[in-house]
C-alpha positions as CSV (number, residue, x, y, z in Angstrom):
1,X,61.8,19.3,45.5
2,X,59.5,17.3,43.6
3,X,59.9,13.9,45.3
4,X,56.7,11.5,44.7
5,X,54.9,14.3,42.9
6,X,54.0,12.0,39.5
7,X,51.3,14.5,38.3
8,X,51.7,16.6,35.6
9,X,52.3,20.0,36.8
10,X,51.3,21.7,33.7
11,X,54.0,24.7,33.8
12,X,52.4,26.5,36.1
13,X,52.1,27.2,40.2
14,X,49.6,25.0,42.2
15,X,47.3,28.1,42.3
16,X,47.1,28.8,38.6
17,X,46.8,25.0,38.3
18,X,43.8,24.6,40.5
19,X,42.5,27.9,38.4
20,X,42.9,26.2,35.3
21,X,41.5,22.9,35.7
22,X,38.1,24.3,37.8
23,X,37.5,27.0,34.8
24,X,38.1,24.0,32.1
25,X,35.5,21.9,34.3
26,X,32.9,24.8,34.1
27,X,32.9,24.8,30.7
28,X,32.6,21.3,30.1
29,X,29.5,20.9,32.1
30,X,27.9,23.6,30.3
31,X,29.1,23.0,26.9
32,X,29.4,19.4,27.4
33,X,33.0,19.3,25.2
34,X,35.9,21.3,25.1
35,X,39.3,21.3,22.5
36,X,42.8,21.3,24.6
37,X,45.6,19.8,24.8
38,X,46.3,15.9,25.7
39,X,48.3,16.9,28.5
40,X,45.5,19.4,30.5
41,X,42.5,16.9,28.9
42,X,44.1,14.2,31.3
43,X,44.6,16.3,34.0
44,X,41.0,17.5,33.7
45,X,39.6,13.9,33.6
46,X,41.3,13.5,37.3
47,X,39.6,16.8,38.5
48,X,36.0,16.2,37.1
49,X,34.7,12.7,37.3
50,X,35.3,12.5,41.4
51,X,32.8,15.5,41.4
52,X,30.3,14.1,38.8
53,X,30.1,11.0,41.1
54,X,29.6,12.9,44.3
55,X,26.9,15.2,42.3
56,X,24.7,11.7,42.1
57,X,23.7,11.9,45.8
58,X,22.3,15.8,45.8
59,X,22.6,17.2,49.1
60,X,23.8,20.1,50.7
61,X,27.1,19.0,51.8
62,X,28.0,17.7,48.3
63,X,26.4,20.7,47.0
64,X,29.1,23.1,48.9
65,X,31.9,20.4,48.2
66,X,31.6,20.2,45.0
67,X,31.0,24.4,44.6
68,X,34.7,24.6,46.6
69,X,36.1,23.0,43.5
70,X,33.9,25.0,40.7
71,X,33.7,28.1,42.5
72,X,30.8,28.7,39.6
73,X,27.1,28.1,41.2
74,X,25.6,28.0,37.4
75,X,27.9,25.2,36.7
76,X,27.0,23.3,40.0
77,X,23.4,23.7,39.4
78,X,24.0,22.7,35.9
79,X,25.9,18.9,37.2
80,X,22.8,18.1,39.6
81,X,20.6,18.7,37.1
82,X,20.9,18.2,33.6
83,X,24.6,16.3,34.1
84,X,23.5,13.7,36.5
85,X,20.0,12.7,34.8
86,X,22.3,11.0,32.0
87,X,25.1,10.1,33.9
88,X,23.2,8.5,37.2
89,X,23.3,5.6,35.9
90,X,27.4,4.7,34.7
91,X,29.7,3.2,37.5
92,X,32.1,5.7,36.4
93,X,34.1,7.0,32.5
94,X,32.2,10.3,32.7
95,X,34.3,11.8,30.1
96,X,36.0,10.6,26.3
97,X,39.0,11.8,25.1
98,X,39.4,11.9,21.7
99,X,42.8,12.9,19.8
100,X,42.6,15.9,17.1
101,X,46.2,16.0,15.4
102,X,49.1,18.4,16.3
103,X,48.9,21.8,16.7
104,X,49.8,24.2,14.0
105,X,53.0,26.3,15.8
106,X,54.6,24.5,18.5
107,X,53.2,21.0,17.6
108,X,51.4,20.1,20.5
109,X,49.3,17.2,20.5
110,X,45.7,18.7,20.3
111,X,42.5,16.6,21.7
112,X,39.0,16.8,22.7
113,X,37.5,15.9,25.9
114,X,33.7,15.7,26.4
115,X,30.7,14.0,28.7
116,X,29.9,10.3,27.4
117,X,26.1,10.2,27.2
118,X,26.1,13.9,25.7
119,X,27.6,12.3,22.5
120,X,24.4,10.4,20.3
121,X,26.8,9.3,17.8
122,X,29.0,7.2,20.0
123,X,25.9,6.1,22.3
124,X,24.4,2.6,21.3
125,X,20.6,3.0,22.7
126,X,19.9,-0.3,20.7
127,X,19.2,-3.2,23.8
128,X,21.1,-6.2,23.3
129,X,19.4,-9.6,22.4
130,X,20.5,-12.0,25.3
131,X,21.1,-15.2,23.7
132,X,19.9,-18.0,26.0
133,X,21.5,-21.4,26.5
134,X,20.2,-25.1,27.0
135,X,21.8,-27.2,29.1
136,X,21.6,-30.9,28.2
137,X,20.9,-33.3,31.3
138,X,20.5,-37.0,31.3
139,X,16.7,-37.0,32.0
140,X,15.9,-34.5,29.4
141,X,15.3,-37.2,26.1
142,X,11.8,-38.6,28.2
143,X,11.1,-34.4,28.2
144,X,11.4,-33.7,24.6
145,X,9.2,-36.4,23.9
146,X,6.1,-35.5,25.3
147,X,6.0,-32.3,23.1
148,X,6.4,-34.3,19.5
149,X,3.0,-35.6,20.4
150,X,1.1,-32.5,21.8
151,X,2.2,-30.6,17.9
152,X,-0.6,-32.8,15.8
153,X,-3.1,-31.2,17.8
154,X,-2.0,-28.1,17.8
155,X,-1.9,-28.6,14.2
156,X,-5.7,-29.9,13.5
157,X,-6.9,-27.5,15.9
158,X,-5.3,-24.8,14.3
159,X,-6.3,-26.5,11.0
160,X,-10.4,-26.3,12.0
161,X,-9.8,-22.6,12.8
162,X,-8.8,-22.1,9.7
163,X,-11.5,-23.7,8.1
164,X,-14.6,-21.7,9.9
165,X,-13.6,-18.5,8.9
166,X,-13.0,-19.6,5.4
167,X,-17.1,-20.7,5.8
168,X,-18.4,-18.0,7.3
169,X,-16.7,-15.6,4.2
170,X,-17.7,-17.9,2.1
171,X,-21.4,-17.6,3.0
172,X,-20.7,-14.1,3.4
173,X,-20.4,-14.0,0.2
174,X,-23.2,-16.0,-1.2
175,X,-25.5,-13.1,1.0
176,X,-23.6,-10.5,-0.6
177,X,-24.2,-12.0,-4.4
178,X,-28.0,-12.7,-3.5
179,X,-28.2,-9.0,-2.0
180,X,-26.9,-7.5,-5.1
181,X,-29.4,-9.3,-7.2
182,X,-31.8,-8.4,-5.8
183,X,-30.9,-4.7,-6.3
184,X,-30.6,-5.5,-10.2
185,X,-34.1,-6.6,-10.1
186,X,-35.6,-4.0,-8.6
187,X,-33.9,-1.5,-11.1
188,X,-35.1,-3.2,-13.5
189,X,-38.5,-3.6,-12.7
190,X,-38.1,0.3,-12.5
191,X,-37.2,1.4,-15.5
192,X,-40.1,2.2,-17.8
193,X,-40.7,0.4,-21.3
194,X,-40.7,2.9,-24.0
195,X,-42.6,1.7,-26.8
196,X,-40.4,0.8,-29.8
197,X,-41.2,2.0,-33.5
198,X,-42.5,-0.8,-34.7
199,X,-45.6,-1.0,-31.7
200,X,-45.9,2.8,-32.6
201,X,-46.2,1.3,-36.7
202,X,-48.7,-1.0,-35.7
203,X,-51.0,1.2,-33.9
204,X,-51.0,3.9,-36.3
205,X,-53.0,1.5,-39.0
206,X,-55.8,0.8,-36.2
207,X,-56.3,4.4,-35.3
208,X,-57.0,4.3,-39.2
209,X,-59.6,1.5,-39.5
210,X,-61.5,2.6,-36.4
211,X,-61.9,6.1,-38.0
212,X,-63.2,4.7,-41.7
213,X,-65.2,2.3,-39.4
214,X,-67.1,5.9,-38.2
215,X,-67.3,7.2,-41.2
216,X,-69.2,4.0,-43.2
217,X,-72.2,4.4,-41.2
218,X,-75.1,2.7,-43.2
219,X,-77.9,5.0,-44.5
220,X,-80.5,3.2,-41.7
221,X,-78.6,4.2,-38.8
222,X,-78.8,7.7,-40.1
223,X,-82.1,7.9,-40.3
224,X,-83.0,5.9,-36.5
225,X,-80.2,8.5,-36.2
226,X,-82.7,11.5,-37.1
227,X,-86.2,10.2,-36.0
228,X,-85.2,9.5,-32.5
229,X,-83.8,13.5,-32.3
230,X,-87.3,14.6,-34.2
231,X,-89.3,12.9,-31.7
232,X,-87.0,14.2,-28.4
233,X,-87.8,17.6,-29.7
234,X,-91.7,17.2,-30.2
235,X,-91.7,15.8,-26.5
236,X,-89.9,19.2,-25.5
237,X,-92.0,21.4,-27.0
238,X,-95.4,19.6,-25.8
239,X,-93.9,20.2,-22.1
240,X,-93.3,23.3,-22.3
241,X,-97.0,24.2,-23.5
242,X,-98.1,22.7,-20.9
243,X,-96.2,24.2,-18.6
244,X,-97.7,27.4,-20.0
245,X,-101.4,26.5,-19.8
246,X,-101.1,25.9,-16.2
């Protein structure tokens, strides 16, 4: 008789059951979501979070406990590893059932059951602002004073801050203009002066006057010009006789 047996028995014997339900916890560790029906996702829920929370002290007794349930030694090594990194720290709700429609057939109410923190679209990573409260007390009017005052100097002193660096950029700049000045002098003093046409015009008529000047050489000159070469050569010759006569 079934007296005081409320679990769902599933249609099946207690062995097949047991069979069952640690084959459908295998492959929900290692694929981390399974499809079933309602019925046997409930029922798995029962069997697999009691071993997901003994799998977060790892030790060789809960290693072998949890392996008499399993009967899969990938799938236990699969819980203290990978499983319990993500699920260490909930109290407990290892699993999520979510509902899929009917079943084509016989109509059965189709679901799917799979680990919480494996599922990044349903996990909100985002921290929560804590919003802080103020409590009011009688004494705390004389308190809020004090700090009205202390802003005005806050203010001026920020306020000089302020003003320095605006100095010290403006003098920056002032180098900076004188700097680049300077540069604009230098270039120019540089750059050559090419003589323009007209300076080119203007010499061209002196070349001209100093060579007519040459050329009207007065009649005197010449002849200084001629005596003084006459008399060079007399003084040559007269040398060299003597030169001989020795």
């Amino acid at each position: 008789m079934r007296h005081g047996k409320k679990f769902n028995h599933l249609g099946r014997t207690a062995a097949h059951r047991k069979a069952m339900l640690s084959n459908m916890a295998c492959s929900l560790i290692e694929h981390k979501r399974i499809n079933t029906t309602v019925a046997k996702a409930k029922e798995l829920k029962k069997f697999v979070e009691p071993l997901v929370t003994r799998s977060k002290v790892d030790s060789t007794h809960n290693r072998r406990i949890v392996f008499s349930y399993l009967k899969n030694k990938h799938a236990v090594s699969e819980l203290f590893r990978e499983v319990v990194a993500k699920v260490g720290e909930r109290p407990g709700g290892y699993t999520r059932i979510i509902k899929t429609g009917n079943r084509l057939g016989d109509n059965a109410e189709m679901c799917m059951i799979e680990l919480v923190d494996f599922n990044e679209l349903y996990t909100n990573e985002k921290a929560k602002s804590k919003k802080s409260r103020r409590s009011r007390r009688a004494g705390g009017s004389k308190k809020e004073e004090a700090p009205v005052t202390a802003k005005p100097e806050v203010v001026e002193s920020s306020a000089e801050e302020t003003v320095a660096p605006q100095e010290e950029t403006a003098t920056e700049e002032v180098k900076a203009e004188d700097a680049s000045n300077e540069t604009v002098e230098a270039k120019t003093e540089e750059i050559p002066v090419e003589e323009t046409p007209a300076e080119e015009e203007s010499s061209v008529p002196e070349k001209e006057e100093a060579a007519e000047a040459r050329t009207e050489e007065t009649p005197a000159d010449a002849k200084e010009e001629a005596d003084s070469e006459e008399k060079e050569d007399k003084e040559d010759t007269d040398s060299s006789k003597e030169e001989k006569e020795d």
